[in-house]
N, C-alpha and C positions, 0 to 999 in steps of 0.2 A: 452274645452268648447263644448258643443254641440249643433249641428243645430236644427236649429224650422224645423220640418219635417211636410207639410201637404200633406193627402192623400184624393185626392178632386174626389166625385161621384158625377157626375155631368148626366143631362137630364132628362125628362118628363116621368114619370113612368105611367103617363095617356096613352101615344103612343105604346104600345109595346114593342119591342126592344129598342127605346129609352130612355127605361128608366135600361140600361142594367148596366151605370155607379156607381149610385142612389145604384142598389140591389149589386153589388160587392163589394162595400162599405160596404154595411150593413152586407156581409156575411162576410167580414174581420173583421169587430167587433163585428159578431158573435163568434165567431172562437180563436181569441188573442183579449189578453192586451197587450197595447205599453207604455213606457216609458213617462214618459208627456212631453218628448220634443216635442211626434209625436201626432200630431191631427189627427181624422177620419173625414171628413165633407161629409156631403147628402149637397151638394150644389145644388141639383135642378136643375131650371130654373132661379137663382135667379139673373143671369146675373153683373151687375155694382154692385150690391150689394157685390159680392164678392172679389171685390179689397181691401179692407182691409186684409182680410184671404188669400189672396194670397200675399199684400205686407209683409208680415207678415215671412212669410215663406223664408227659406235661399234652400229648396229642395221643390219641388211642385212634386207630381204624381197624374195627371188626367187619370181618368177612365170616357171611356166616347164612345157609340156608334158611331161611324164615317163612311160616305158610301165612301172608298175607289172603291168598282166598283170590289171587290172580290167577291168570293165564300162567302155565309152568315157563319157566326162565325170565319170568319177568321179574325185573331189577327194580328199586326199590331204595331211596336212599334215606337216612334221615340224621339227623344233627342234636349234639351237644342234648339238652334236657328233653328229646324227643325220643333217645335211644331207649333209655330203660323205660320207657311209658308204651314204644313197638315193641319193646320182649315180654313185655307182661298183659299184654293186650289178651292174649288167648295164651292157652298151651299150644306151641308152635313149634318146637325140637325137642328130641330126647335131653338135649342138654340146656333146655332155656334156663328152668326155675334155678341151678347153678349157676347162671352165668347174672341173671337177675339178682342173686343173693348176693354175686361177688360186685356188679356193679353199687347195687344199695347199701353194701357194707362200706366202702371205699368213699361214699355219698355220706354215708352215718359219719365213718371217721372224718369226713372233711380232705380225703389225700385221693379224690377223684380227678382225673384229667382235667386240663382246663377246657381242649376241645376234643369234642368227639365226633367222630361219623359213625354210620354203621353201614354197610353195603352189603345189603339182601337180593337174593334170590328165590320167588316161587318155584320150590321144589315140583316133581311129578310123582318121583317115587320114592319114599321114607320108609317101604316096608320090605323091599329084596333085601336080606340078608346074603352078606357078601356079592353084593352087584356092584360094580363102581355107577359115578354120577352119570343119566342118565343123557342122553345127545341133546335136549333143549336146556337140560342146565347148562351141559361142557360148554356149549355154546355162545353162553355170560360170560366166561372168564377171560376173555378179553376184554368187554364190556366191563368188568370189574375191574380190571388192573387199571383201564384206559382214566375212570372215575378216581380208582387209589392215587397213580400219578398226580393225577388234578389236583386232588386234594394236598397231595405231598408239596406240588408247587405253591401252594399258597402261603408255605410254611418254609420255602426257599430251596425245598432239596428236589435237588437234578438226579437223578442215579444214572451212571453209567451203563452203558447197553454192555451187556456180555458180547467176547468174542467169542468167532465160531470156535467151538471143543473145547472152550472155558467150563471146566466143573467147579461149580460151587459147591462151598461146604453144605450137607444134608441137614435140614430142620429137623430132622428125627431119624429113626431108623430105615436105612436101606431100602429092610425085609418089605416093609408100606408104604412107599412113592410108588405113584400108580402106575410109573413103567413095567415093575418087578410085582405088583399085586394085580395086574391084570392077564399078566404073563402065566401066572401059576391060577389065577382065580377061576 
């Protein structure tokens, strides 16, 4: 049998850096096709909304800017009963205390992943409005996918390398994939 795998980008791509989870998402499905056990989600800001797609899930990897109090683009990993204890550590994203309540809900109901990661990045800048991720975060997201992979094999899935000019279907709308929001921003 295999596991419902979801790979959750999460944060405000309107803030900067915050929105570092959002585009590492999108460059993983740039890049590969997974198996339809494993979902890609641009989870946003979408906060409570998202406990559905997270109860859903038997594996959760969150990608997601977090202000650990590092050097900016420093990566950050943490595991299973360690994740909601790093988002609640400090106020650390516009969207933590959402995504804390959806994890602790999900924990209260008993329908929380069995494993979790979470793969952080120390942001630089949280406070340009409409600035994309800043050149020492962009700079993780290889770094992040390389760790996402890892962890996906542990759990048996290969994802296939995109070919060149292969489009993959959009995690969200067009208008905000940072080709087209950088272009106009």
């Amino acid at each position: 049998m295999s596991r419902r795998i979801i790979v959750l980008g999460i944060g405000n791509i309107l803030w900067a850096d915050e929105g570092f989870g959002v585009r590492a998402v999108e460059e993983l499905n740039a890049r590969h096709a997974f198996p339809d056990h494993v979902r890609l989600v641009d989870g946003g800001t979408q906060g409570l909304a998202l406990l559905p797609i997270i109860e859903d899930a038997d594996v959760l990897i969150i990608l997601d800017a977090v202000d650990y109090g590092l050097a900016p683009g420093s990566l950050f990993l943490a595991d299973d009963d360690d994740v909601p204890s790093c988002l609640s550590a400090k106020k650390m994203s516009l969207h933590q205390t959402s995504m804390l309540d959806v994890l602790g809900l999900a924990k209260l109901k008993g329908t929380q992943p069995l494993h979790m990661r979470l793969i952080g990045v120390q942001p630089l800048d949280l406070q340009n409005y409409g600035a994309s991720v800043t050149p020492p975060v962009r700079a993780q997201i290889d770094a992040a996918l390389t760790e996402t992979l890892a962890y996906l094999a542990r759990f048996g899935v290969v994802p296939r390398r995109r070919a060149a000019g292969e489009t993959p279907e959009p995690l969200g709308p067009e208008s905000v994939m940072i080709d087209f929001y950088e272009l106009v921003g």
